[in-house]
C-alpha positions as CSV (number, residue, x, y, z in Angstrom):
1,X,-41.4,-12.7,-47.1
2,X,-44.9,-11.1,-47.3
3,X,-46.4,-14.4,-49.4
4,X,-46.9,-16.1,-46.3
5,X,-48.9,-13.7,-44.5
6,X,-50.7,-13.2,-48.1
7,X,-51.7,-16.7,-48.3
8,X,-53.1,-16.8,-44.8
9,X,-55.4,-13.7,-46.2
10,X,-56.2,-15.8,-48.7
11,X,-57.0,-19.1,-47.1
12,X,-58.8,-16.8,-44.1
13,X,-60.6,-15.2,-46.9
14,X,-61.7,-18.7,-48.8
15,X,-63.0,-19.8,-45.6
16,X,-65.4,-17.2,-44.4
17,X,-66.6,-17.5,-48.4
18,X,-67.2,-21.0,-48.2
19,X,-69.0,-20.4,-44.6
20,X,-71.2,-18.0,-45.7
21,X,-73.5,-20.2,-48.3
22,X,-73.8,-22.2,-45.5
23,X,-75.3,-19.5,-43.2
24,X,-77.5,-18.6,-46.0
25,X,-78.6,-21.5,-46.2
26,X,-79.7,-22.2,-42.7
27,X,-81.2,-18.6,-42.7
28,X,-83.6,-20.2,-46.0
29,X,-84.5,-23.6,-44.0
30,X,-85.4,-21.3,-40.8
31,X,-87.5,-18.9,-42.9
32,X,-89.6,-21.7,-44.8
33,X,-89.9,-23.9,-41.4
34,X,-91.1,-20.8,-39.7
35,X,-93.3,-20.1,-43.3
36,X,-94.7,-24.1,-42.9
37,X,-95.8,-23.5,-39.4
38,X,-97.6,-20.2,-40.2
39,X,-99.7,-22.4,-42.6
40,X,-100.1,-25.0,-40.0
41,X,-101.7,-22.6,-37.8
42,X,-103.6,-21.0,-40.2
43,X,-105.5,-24.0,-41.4
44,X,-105.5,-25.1,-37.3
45,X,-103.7,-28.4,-38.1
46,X,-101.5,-27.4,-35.5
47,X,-101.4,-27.4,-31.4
48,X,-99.2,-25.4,-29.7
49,X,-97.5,-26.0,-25.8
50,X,-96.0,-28.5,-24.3
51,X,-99.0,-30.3,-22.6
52,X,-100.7,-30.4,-26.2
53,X,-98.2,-31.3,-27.9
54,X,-97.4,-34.1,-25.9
55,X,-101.3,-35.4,-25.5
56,X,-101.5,-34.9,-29.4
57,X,-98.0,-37.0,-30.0
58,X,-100.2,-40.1,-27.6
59,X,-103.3,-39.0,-29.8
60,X,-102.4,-39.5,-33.1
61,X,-99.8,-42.4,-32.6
62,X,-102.8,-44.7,-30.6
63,X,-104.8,-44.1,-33.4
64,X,-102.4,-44.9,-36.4
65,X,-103.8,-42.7,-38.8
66,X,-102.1,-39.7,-39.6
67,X,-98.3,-38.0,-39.6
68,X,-97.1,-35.8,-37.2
69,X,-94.0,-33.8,-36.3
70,X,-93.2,-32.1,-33.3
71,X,-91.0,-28.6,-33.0
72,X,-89.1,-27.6,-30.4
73,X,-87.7,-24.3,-29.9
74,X,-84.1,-23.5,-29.2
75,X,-84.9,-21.8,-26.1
76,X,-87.1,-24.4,-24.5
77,X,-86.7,-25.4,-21.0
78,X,-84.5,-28.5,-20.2
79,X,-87.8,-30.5,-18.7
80,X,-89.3,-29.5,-21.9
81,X,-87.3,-30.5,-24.1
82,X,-86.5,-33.5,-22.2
83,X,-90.4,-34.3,-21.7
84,X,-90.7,-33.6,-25.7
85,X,-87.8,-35.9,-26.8
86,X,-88.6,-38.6,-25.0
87,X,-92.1,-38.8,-25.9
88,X,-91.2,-38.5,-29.6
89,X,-88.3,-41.0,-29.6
90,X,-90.9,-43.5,-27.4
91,X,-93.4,-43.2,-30.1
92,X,-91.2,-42.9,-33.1
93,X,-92.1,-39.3,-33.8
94,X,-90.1,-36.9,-36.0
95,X,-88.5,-33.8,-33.9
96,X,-87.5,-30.7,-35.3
97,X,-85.5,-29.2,-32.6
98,X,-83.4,-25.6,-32.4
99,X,-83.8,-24.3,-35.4
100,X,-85.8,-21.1,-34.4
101,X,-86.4,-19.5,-30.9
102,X,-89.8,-19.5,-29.0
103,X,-90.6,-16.0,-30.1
104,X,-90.1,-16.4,-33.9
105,X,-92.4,-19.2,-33.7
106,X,-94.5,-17.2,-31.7
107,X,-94.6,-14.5,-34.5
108,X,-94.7,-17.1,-37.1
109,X,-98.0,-18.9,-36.1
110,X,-100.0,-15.2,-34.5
111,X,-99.4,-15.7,-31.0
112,X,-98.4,-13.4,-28.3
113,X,-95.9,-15.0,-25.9
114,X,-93.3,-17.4,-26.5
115,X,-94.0,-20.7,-28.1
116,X,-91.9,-23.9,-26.4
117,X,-93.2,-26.7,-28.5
118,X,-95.7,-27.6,-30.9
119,X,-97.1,-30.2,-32.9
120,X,-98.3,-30.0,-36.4
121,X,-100.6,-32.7,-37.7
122,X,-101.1,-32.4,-41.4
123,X,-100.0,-34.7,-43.7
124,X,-98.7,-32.8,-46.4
125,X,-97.0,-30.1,-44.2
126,X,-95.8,-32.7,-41.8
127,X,-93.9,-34.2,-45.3
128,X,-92.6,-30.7,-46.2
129,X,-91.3,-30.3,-43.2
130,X,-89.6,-33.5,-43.0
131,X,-87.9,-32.9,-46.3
132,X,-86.9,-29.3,-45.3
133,X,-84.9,-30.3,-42.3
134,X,-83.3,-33.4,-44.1
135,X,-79.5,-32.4,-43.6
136,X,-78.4,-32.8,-47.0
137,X,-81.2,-31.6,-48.8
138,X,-81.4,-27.9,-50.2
139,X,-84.1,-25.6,-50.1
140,X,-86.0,-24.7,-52.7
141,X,-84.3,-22.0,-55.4
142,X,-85.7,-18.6,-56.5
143,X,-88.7,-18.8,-53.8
């Protein structure tokens, strides 16, 4: 009579084993996004708010000569992210959007107060990040 309520145990445990790779792994692709943008602002190939992001989106895409992908934090305004999305989907633009707050990007890239959107403009960090947020794509192992 018990082997019921045993195999509910055991399919209750299964699941919350199976779910917890998964949360691991988001936890890796938030920690190496948050990583890329810390280089980005470091090597100032990066602008940060929403006016500059959105004039730099216009900026680059007129000009045709570079990459650039814009991040938008999870706890963004809905104008912002509305203003931020549109302007990215008009202009074909890649969006990373929700994967860290405004003040763990903040801390990321040495700012003070809380970071709504940014845009990153280098070429090689712009492809990293693309790959990284790829949905079936894994992080990297052992860094």
């Amino acid at each position: 009579m018990n082997d019921g309520r045993d195999l509910n145990l055991e399919r209750a445990a299964e699941k919350e084993a199976s779910e917890a790779p998964e949360a691991a792994y988001e936890t890796e692709r938030k920690r190496l996004l948050l990583t890329y943008l810390g280089f980005a602002a470091k090597s100032k190939k990066a602008v940060f708010g929403t006016e500059l992001t959105l004039k730099e989106i216009c900026r680059v895409k007129r000009a045709k000569k570079s990459e650039i992908v814009a991040v938008l934090s999870s706890d963004a305004s809905e104008r912002t992210k509305k203003q931020v999305t549109d302007k990215c989907t008009f202009h074909n633009v890649f969006l990373v959007s929700g994967m860290a707050t405004g003040a763990e990007i903040s801390l990321a890239v040495g700012k003070k107060s809380g970071i709504a959107s940014l845009a990153v403009t280098d070429r090689g960090l712009c492809a990293a990040i693309k790959k990284l947020c790829e949905k079936n794509n894994k992080p990297p192992a052992g860094d």
